[in-house]
C-alpha positions in Angstrom: -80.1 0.7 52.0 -80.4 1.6 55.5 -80.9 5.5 55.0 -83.7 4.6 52.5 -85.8 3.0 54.7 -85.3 5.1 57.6 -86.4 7.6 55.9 -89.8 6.1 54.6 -91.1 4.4 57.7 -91.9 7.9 59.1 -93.6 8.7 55.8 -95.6 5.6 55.9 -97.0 6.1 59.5 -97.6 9.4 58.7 -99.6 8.7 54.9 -101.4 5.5 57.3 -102.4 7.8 60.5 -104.1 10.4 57.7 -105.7 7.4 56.2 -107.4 6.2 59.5 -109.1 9.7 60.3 -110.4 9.8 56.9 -112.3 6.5 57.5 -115.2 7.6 60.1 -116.6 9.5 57.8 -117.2 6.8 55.3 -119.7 3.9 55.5 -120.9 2.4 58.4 -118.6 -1.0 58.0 -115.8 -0.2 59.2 -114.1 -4.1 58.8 -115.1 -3.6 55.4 -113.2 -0.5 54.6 -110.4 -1.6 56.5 -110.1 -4.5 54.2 -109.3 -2.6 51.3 -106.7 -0.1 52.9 -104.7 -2.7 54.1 -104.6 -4.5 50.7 -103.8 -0.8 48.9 -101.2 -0.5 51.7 -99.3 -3.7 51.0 -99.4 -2.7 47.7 -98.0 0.1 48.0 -95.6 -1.5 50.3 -94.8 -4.0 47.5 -94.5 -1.1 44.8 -92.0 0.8 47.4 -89.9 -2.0 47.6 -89.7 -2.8 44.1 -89.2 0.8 43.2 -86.1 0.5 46.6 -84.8 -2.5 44.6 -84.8 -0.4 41.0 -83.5 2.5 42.8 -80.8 0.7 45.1 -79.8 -1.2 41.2 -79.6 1.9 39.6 -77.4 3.5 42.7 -74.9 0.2 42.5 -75.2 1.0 38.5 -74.1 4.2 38.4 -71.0 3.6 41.3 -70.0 0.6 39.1 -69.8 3.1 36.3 -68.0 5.8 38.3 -65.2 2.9 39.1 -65.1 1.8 36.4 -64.4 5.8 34.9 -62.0 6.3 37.5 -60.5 3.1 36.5 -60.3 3.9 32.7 -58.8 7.4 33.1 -56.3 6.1 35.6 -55.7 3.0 32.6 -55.7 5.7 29.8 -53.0 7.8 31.8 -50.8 4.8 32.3 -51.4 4.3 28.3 -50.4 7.8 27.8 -47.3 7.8 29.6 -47.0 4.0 28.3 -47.4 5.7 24.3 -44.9 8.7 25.5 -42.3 6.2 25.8 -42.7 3.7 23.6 -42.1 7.6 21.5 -39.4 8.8 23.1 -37.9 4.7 22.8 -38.4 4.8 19.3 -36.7 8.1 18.6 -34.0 7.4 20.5 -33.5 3.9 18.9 -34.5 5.9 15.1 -31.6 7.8 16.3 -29.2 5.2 16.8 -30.4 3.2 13.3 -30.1 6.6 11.5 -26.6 6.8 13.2 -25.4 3.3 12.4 -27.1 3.4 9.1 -24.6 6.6 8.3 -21.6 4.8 9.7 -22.3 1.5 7.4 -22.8 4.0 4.2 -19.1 6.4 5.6 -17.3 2.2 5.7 -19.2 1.4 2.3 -18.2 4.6 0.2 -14.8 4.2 2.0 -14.8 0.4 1.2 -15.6 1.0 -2.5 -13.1 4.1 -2.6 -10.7 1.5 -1.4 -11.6 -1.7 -3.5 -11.5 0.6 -6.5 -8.1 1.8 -5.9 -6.9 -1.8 -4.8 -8.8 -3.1 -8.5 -7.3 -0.4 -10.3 -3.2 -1.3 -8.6 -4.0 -4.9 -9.3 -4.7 -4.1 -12.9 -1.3 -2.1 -13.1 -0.1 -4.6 -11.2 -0.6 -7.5 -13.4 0.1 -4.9 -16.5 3.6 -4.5 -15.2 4.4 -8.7 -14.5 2.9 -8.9 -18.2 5.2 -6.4 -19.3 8.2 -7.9 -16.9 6.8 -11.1 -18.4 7.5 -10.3 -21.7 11.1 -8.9 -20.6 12.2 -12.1 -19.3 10.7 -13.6 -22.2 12.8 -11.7 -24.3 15.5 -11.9 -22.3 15.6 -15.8 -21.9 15.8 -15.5 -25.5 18.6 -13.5 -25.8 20.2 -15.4 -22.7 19.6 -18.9 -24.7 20.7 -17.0 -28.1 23.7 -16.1 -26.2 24.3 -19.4 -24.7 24.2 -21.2 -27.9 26.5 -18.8 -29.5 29.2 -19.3 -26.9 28.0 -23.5 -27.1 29.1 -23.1 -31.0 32.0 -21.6 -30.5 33.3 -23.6 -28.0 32.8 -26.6 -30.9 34.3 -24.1 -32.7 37.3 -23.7 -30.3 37.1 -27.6 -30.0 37.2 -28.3 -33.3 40.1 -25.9 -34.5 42.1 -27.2 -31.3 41.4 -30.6 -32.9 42.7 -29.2 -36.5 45.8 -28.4 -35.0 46.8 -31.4 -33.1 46.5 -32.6 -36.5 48.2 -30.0 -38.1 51.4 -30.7 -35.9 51.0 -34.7 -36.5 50.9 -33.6 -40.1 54.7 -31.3 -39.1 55.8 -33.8 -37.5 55.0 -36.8 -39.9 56.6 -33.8 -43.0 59.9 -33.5 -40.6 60.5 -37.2 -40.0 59.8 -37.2 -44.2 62.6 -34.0 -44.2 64.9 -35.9 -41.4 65.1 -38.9 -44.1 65.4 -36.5 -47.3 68.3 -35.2 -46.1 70.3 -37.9 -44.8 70.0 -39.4 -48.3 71.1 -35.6 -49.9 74.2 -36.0 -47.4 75.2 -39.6 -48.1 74.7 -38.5 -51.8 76.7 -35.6 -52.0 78.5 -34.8 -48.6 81.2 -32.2 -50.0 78.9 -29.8 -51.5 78.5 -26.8 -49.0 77.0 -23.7 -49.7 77.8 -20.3 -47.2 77.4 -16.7 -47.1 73.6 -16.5 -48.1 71.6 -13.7 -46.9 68.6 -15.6 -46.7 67.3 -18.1 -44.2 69.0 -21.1 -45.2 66.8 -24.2 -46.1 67.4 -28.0 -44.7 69.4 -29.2 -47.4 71.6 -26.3 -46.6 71.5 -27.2 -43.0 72.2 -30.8 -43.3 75.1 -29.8 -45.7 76.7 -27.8 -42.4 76.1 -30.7 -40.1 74.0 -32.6 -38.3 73.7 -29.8 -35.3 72.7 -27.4 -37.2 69.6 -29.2 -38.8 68.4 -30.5 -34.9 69.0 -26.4 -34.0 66.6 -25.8 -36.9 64.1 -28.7 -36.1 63.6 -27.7 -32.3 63.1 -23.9 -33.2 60.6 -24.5 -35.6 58.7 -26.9 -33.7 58.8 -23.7 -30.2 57.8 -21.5 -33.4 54.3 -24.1 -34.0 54.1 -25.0 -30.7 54.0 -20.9 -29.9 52.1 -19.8 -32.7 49.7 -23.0 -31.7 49.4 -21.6 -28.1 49.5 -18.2 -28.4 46.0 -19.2 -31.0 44.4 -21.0 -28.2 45.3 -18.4 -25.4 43.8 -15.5 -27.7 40.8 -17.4 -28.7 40.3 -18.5 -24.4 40.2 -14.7 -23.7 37.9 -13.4 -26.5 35.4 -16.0 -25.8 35.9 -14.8 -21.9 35.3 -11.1 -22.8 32.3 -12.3 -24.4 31.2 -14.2 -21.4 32.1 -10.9 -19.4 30.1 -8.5 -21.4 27.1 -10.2 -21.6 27.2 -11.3 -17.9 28.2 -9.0 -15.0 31.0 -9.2 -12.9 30.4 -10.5 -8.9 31.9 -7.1 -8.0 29.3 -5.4 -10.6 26.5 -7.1 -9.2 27.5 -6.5 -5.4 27.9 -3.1 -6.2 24.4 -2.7 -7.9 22.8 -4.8 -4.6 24.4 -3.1 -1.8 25.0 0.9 -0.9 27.0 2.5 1.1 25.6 4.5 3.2 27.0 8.1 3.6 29.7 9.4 5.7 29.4 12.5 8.2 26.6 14.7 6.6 26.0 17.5 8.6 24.5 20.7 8.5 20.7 19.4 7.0 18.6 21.2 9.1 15.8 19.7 11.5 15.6 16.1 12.2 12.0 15.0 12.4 11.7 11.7 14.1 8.4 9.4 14.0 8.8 6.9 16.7 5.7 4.4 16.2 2.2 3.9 13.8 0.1 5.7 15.7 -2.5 8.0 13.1 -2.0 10.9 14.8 2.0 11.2 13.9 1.6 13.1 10.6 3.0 16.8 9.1 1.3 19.1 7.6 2.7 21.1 4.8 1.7 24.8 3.6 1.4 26.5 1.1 1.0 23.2 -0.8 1.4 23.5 -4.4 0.7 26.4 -6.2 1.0 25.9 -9.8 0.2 22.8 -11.8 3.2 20.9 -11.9 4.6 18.8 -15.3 7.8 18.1 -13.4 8.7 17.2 -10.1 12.0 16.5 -7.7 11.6 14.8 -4.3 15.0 14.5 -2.4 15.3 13.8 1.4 17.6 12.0 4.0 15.8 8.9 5.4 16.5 6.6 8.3 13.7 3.6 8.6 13.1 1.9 12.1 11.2 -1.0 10.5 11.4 -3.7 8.4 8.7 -2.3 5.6 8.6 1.1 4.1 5.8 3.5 5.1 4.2 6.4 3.3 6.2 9.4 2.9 4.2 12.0 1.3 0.8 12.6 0.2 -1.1 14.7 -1.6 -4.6 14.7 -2.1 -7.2 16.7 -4.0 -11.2 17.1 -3.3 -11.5 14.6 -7.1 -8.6 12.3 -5.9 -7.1 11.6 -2.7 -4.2 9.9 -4.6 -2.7 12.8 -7.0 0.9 12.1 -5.5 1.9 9.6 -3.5 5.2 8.0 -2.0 2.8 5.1 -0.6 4.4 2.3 1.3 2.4 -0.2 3.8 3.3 -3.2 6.0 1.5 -5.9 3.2 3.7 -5.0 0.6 6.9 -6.4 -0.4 9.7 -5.6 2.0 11.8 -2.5 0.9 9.1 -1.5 -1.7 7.1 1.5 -2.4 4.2 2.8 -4.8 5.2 6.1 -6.4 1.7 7.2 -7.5 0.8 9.8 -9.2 -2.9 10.1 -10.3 -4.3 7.5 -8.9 -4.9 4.4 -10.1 -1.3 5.0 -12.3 2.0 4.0 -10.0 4.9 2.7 -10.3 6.4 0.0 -7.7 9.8 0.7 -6.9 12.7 -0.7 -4.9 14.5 1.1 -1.8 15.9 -2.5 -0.4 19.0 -0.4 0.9 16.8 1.4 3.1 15.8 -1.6 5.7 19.8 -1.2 7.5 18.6 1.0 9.6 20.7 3.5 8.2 20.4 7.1 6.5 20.3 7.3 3.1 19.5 9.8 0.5 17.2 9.4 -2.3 15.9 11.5 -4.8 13.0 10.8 -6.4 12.3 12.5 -10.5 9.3 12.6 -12.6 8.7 14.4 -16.2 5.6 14.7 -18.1 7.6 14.6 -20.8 7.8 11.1 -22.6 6.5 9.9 -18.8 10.2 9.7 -17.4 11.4 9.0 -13.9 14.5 8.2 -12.3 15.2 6.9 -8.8 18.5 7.9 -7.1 20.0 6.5 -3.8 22.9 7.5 -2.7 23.6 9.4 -5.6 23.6 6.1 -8.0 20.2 5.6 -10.1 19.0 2.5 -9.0 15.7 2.5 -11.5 14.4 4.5 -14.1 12.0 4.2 -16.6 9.4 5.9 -19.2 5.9 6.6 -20.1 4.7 7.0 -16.4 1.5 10.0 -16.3 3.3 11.1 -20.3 1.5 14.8 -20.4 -0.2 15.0 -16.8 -0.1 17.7 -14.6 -0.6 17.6 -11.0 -3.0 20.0 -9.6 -2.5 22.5 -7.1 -4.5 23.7 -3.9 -4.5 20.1 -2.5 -3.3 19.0 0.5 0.1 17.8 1.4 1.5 15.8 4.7 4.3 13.7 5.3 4.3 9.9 7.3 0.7 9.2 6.7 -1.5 8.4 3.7 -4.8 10.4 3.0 -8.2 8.5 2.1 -9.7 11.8 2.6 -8.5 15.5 2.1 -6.4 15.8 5.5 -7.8 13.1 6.9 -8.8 9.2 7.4 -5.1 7.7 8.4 -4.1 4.2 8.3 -1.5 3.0 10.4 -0.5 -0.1 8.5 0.4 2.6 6.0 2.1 5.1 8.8 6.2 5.9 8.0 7.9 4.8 10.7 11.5 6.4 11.1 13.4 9.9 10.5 13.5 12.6 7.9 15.6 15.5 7.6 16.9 17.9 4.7 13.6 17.1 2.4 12.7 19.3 -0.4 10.5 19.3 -3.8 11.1 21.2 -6.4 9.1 21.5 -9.9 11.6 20.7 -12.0 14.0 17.8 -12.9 17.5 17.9 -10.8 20.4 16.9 -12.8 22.3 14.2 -12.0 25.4 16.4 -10.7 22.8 18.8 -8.6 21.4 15.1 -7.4 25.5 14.2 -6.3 26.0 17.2 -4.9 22.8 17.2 -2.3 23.8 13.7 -1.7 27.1 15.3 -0.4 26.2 17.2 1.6 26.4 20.5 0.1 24.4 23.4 -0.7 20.5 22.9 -2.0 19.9 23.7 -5.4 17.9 26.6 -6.4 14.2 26.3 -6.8 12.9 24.3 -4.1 9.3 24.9 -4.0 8.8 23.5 -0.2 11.4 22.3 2.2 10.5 21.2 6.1 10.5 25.2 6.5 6.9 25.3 5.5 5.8 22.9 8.2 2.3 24.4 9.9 1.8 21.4 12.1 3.1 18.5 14.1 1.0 15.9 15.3 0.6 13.2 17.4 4.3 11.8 19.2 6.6 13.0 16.4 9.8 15.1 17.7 11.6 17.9 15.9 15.4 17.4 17.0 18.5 19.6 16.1 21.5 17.4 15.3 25.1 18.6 14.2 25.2 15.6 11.6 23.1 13.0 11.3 24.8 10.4 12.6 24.7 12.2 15.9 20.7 11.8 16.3 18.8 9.4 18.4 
């Protein structure tokens, strides 16, 4: 403001003194002329200012706008980093739902996988206690048939004891009646006397020797009724026990079909393989797996468990079904049980109850396609068997196969409420059923029989805190 009107004073004295020497040569009044310049020159003073005030507005207009350019590209930057951001924010959290998104789908399919298996063993489940349902149905029946059978012929027993208590009153009552005949017969004729008969001689003949003779003959045919009534009751006492003893078995029977022995010194089974805890990462690999479809299959190891529930053995598990063969065990099911699948949903539960001692045992475990048979050994006695178990499958090969861990996925996915907990040594599979002698002799301790397909040989790996130990004989291992 100040610049501008320095700089048009000098131009205003300079447009006035111009003015001023113009004048003379005008009229002759010179207060008359002057009145009019001074009015043009206020004016013009006026019109100055008010063009100063437009300009000075226009100049305070246009640095407003300038600040308030400068302040909108500074705002738009701050936006543009702001937007940049907010971008990069949303990726990164886009990232992390995309991330969590694949993690909830991985637990779904793995949850459905799992509910469909746990459906499907809950329907074989409840088809076997239907089937054991009807067993004890029957058997009860059999068990009550039985029971009344052995009820009737103890009335039976009663009631021919009963006959013959009255059969010897009725001997009795006869030789009191024979006592009196022949005392009359001997008052009657006491000189008649008949000897030298080759035949059992009668009373009268008796009496007619004396009166010893017929009390010799009394007493030894009342020991002959009294025997022949005994020696009826003892025989009828010991058929009915037979009975009771075939139908029911013996305590010793029962013990003996309960309770195992464990082996003696076994030596010479190769490699002990020891899994110490539940961790996921204990678990063997096997390979080659299976080769050729199999219609028959042996599984025979020694087995030493260090806790109170049977873990998972061996799996096998194709890209179409991680269950194809399974020797499943887990911490929630019964104690000394274990799920011999094969094709899953299809298992059967069976019992290794001798295996929680903390001893080593032997079993062998059989399946056939054909008719669906399987037999459990331990110990070399068959503790289960049964029939129509996967009749006609066949179990793939090119799967894969570990021991001490169950697969949800091929090679993968462990669970270690399902982890084997204890020690292995002398397994072996073989595609074909072992005979009950070649079962004995393994159990032994002697030579393997020919055929195995995969013994602990064709171990490729050893995860996690498992330890491979050389023992003499088993009962020398830690």
């Amino acid at each position: 403001m100040e610049f501008l009107k320095k700089k048009t004073l000098p131009f205003l004295l300079i447009f006035v003194s111009m003015y001023i020497h113009g004048t003379p040569s005008q009229g002759a009044d010179p207060a008359r002329q002057r009145k009019p310049f001074f009015e043009r020159l206020r004016r013009l003073e006026e019109q100055f200012q008010r063009f100063q005030q437009v300009t000075l507005t226009h100049l305070q207009d246009i640095a407003s706008n300038y600040n308030v350019y400068y302040n909108m590209d500074a705002r738009f930057q701050g936006l543009v980093e702001q937007s940049q951001a907010v971008a990069l924010a949303m990726n990164q959290s886009q990232a992390a739902i995309q991330g969590d998104v694949a993690q909830l789908k991985t637990w779904f399919r793995k949850s459905q996988r799992r509910s469909r298996k746990m459906d499907a063993r809950l329907q074989a489940l409840d088809l076997s206690l239907s089937t054991k349902n009807r067993q004890w149905v029957e058997e009860e029946k059999e068990q009550k048939a039985q029971r009344e059978a052995i009820a009737s012929m103890a009335v039976s027993f009663r009631a021919l004891q009963d006959a013959l208590a009255s059969l010897t009153q009725q001997v009795h009552g006869q030789d009191a009646r024979l006592a009196a005949l022949e005392g009359q017969i001997q008052r009657s004729s006491p000189s008649t006397v008949v000897l030298g008969l080759t035949t059992a001689p009668s009373p009268t003949q008796l009496a007619q020797r004396g009166p010893g003779s017929l009390q010799l003959w009394r007493k030894s045919q009342a020991s002959k009724s009294s025997s022949q009534h005994r020696n009826s009751s003892q025989d009828f006492t010991v058929h009915v026990q037979e009975m009771q003893k075939s139908q029911a078995p013996s305590n010793h029977q029962a013990a003996s079909l309960r309770t195992y022995q464990g082996p003696g010194n076994i030596c010479g089974t190769g490699p002990v393989l020891i899994f110490p805890n539940t961790s996921t990462e204990n678990v063997i690999f096997l390979s080659p797996g299976l080769l050729v479809p199999l219609r028959a299959l042996t599984f025979c190891s020694w087995v030493r468990m260090a806790t109170n529930y049977l873990g998972t053995l061996l799996s096998y598990a194709t890209n179409d079904n991680d269950n194809k063969l399974v020797l499943h065990g887990r911490d929630s099911l019964v104690p000394g049980s274990i799920h011999f699948v094969i094709g899953d949903p299809v298992f059967r539960e069976l019992s290794l109850q001798p295996l929680l001692d903390g001893q080593w045992h032997h079993i062998c475990i059989i399946w056939t396609s054909v008719e669906g048979k399987y037999w459990l050994h331990v110990d070399r006695r068959i503790v289960a068997t049964g029939s129509r178990f996967r009749e006609g499958y066949e179990i793939p090969p090119g799967g894969s196969l570990v021991l001490g861990q169950e697969q949800d996925t091929v090679g993968g996915e462990f669970d270690s409420s399902e982890a084997f907990v204890g020690s292995i040594s002398g397994l072996a599979i073989w595609d074909r059923a072992l005979l009950p002698g070649e079962v004995a002799n393994l159990a032994s301790g002697k030579e393997l029989p020919t055929g195995a397909i995969l013994t602990l040989t064709n171990v490729t790996s050893v995860g996690g805190f498992v330890q491979r130990v050389k023992c003499t004989c088993l009962e020398q291992c830690p």
